[in-house]
N, C-alpha and C positions, 0 to 999 in steps of 0.2 A: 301137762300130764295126760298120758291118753291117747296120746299124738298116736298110733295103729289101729288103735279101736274108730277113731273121727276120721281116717284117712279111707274105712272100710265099706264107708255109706257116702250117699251121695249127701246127706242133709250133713254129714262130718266134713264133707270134702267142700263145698259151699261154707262151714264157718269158719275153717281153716282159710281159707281163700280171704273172707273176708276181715283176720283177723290181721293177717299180714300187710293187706290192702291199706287197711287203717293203719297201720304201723308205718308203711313207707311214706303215706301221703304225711302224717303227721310228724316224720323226720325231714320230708320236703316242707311244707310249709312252717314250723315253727323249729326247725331245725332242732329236731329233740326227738325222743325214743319214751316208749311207757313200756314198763315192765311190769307184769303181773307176782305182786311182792305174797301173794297166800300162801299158807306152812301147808301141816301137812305131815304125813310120813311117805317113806317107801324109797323108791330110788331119785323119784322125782322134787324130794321134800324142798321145801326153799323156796318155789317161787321159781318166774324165767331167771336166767342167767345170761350175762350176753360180753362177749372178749373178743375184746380187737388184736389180732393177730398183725405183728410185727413182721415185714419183708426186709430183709436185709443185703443192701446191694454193696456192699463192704470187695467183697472179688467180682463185682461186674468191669469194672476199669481191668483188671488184668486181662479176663476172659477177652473182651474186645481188643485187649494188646496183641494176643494170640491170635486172634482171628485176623489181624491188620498184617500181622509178620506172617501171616499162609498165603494172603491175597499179595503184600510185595515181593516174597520172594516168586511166588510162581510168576509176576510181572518183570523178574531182574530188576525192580528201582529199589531204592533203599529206603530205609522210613524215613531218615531225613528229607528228602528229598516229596515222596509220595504226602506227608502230612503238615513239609513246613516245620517240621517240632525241631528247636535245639536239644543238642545232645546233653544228655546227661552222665551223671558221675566224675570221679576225681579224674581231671585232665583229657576227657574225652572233648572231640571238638572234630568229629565225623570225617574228617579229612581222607582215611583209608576207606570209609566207606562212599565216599562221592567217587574217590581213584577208582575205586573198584568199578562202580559203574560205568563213570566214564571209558575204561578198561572195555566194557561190554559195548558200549557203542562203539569206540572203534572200531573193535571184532567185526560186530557185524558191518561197518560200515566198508571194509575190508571184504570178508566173504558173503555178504548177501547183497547191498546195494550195487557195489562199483559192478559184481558182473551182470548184474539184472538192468544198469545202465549204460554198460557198454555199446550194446549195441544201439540204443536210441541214441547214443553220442555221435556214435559212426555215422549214423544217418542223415543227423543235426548236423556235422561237419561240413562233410558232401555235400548237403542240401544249402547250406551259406555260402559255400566258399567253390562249389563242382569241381574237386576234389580233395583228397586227402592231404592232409600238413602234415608232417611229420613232426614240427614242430611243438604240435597242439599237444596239450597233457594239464591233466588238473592233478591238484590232492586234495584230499581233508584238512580243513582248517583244526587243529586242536584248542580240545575241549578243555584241557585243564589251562588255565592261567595264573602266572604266580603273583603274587603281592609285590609292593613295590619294595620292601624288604631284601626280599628272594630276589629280583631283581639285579638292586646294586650290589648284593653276594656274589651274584656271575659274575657279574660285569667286575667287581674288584677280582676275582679269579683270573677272569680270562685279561686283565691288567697286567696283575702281578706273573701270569702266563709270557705273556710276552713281555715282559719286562727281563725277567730270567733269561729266555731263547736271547735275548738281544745283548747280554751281558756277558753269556756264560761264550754264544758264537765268536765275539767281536770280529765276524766275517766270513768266519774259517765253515761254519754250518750255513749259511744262506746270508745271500746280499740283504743289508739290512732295509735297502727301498722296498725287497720283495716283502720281509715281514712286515715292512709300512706297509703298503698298498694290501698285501692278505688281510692285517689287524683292521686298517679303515673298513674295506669290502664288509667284514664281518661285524663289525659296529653298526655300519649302513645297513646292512640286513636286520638285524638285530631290534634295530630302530635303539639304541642305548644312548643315544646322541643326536638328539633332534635337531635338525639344521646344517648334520655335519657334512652332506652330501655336497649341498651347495657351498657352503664352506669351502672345501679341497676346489671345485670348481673356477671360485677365487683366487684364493691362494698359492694352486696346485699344488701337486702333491711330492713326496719326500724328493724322489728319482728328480722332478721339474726345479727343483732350486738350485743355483749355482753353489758351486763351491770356490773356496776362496784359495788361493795360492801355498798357504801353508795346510788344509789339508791336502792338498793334493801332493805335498812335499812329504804329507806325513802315510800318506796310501800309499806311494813309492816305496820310501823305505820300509812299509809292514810286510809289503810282498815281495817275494824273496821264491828263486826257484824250484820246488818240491824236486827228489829225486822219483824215479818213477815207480819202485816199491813203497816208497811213504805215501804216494797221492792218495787221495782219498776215493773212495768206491763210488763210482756214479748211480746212474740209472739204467737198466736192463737196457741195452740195444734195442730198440724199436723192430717189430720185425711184421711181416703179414700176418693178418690173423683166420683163422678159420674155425666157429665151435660150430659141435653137434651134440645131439644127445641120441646116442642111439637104442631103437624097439628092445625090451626084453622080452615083451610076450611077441614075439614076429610069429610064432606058428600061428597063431590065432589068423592073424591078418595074413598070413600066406592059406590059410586053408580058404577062407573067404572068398579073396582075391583068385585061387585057381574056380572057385566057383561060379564067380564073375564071367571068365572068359581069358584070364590072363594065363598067358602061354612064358612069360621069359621075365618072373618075377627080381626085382635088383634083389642083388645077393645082402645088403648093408643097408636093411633099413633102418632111418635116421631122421631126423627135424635140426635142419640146423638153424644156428640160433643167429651167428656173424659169421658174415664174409668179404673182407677187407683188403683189397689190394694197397691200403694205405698203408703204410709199417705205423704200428703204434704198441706201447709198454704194455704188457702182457702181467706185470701185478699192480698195475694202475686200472686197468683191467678187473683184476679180483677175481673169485670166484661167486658161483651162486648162494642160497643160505639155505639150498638144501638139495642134495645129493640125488635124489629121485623124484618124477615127476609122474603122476600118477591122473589118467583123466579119465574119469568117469563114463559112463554109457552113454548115448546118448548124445542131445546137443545139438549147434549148426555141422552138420560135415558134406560134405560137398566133390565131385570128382571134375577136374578141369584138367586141360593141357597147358604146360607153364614153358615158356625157352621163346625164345624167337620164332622158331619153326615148329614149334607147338609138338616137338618129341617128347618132351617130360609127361608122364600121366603119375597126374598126383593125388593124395586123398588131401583135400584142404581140411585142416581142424583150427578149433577156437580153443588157447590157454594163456589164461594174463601174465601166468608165472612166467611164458615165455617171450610173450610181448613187452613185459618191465624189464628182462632181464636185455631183451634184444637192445630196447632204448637206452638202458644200464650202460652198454657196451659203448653206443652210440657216439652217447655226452662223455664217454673216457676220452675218444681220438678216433675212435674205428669209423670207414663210410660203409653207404651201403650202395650200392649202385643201380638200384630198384626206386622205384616210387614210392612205395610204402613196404612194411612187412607183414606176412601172410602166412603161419604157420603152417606146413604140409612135410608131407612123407611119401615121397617119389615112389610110387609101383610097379612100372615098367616104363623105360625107354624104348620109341620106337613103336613097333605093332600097329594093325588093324584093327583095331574098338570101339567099338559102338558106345560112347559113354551115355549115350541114351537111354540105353537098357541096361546100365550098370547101377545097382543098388550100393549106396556109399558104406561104408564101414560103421557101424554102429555098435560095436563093443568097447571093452574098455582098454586103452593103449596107456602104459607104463615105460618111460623112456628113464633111462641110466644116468649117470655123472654127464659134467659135461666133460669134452675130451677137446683140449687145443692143439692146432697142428697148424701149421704156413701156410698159406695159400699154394698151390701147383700149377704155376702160371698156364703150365698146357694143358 
């Protein structure tokens, strides 16, 4: 009682000091508290008082749940993953949240890695082998793996797949050695059948076995001569191939280009993508999985002369979307009759240019569909 009047002097501030002094040390060594029990009136009547104030950490666990799901999501991983925790609730077992993730590293292992690797590949090539393969190509191993479950599901699908084709054809849809040899290949791949590679090597395979006299009595009579509107539809005629995708901003790169120096700009600027004097199927072929091609500012770009006689003046540029699709074409049937592929966009034929003093194209070029057309032998 008094506690303002003793805080106001120095000999109050001094007992006060020393009251509490003895109070702590006497809760340190004897682990215990003295309270002064004298009545009294007024506001202060009773005596000290002394209450221990309860903390309750009852929503601390949420709060730090909160704070865990602001730190994973701004890092893309999921909490499964980021803390180890299994999932909880009725039938949860995080499965779409792992996909999802995985989802995200693909992405970027798609648009940020492969082209920030590309070019230390190129280099790494050349540098092993002093030249280019066209051969050489990686991918990404995937992320998700299925259980062994999931597993013999496919594998009974893709059974009972072929089982069907082989019953429903009985020849008339495709030679049945072919669906052997396709169905092994893809087992083998697959790995669904360990051992079965060398197996067939054994064995060989459906096409390497003899057949016996009565089928071959019983092939005779299934085949029987089609009239020539019943025959069945083949495959497209194999024919030359030639793609391009042609500029839709060309002002851009023709204002440039006259700025450059260039006097006799090609009328039909284009990147083309295959050029095939081979005849090969033109929807074995396919098309691309997207309609425009759009390449940013910037980048390696480069001005060389391309031909034998070094008439082409071209702007070289870097786009994967065009480099996969070129290789796309490649592995259909189409050649190429270069060494490697080089993506560029032919500027002038001919001319006196100084490529020396020519500053390469550095804005953003947008090219179209692609467009098929034969090759022009001349």
């Amino acid at each position: 009682p008094g506690l303002a009047e003793y805080a106001s002097t120095t000999a109050g501030q001094a007992k006060i000091t020393s009251r509490f002094t003895y109070a702590n040390t006497a809760k340190s060594l004897f682990n215990m508290l003295l309270l002064d029990g004298t009545g009294g009136s007024g506001p202060n009547a009773g005596g000290e008082k002394w209450e221990q104030k309860q903390i309750n950490f009852a929503q601390l666990p949420e709060l730090m749940q909160q704070f865990l799901k602001i730190a994973a999501g701004a890092a893309d991983i999921t909490l499964i993953r980021l803390l180890q925790d299994a999932p909880s609730g009725l039938g949860a077992n995080g499965e779409s949240a792992i996909k999802s993730y995985y989802d995200n590293i693909s992405a970027r292992q798609r648009t940020e890695l492969t082209p920030a690797l590309s070019r230390l590949d190129e280099v790494i090539i050349r540098s092993a082998l002093g030249s280019r393969d066209p051969g050489i190509w990686y991918s990404w191993s995937p992320l998700w793996s299925m259980s062994e479950k999931e597993k013999a599901e496919v594998f009974k699908i893709k059974a009972d797949a072929a089982r069907t084709i082989a019953g429903a054809s009985a020849g008339t849809l495709m030679p049945i050695e072919a669906l052997s040899d396709a169905f092994v290949n893809r087992l083998i791949e697959d790995g669904d059948l360990p051992g079965l590679e060398g197996a067939i090597e054994e064995y060989g395979r459906l096409g390497d076995q003899e057949e016996d006299e009565a089928d071959l009595a019983a092939a005779a009579v299934a085949v029987q001569p089609v009239a020539p509107q019943a025959r069945p539809v083949a495959d497209a005629a194999p024919r030359t191939l030639y793609v391009r995708r042609d500029v839709l901003n060309r002002g851009a790169i023709e204002r440039w280009a006259a700025s450059q120096g260039f006097t006799d700009i090609v009328p039909d600027l284009h990147v083309t993508i295959a050029y095939s004097r081979t005849p090969v199927d033109w929807f074995k072929v396919g098309t691309s999985w997207t309609e425009k091609v759009e390449i940013v500012e910037g980048g390696p770009r480069q001005m060389e002369r391309l031909g034998a006689d070094g008439k082409y003046i071209a702007l070289l540029i870097t786009a994967n979307e065009l480099v996969w699709r070129h290789r796309e074409i490649v592995e259909n049937g189409a050649t190429w009759d270069w060494p490697e592929y080089q993506p560029h966009i032919s500027i002038q034929v001919g001319g006196d240019v100084d490529l020396s003093k020519v500053e390469p194209y550095q804005g953003r070029i947008v090219l179209g569909p692609e467009i098929f057309e034969e090759v022009k032998q001349d």
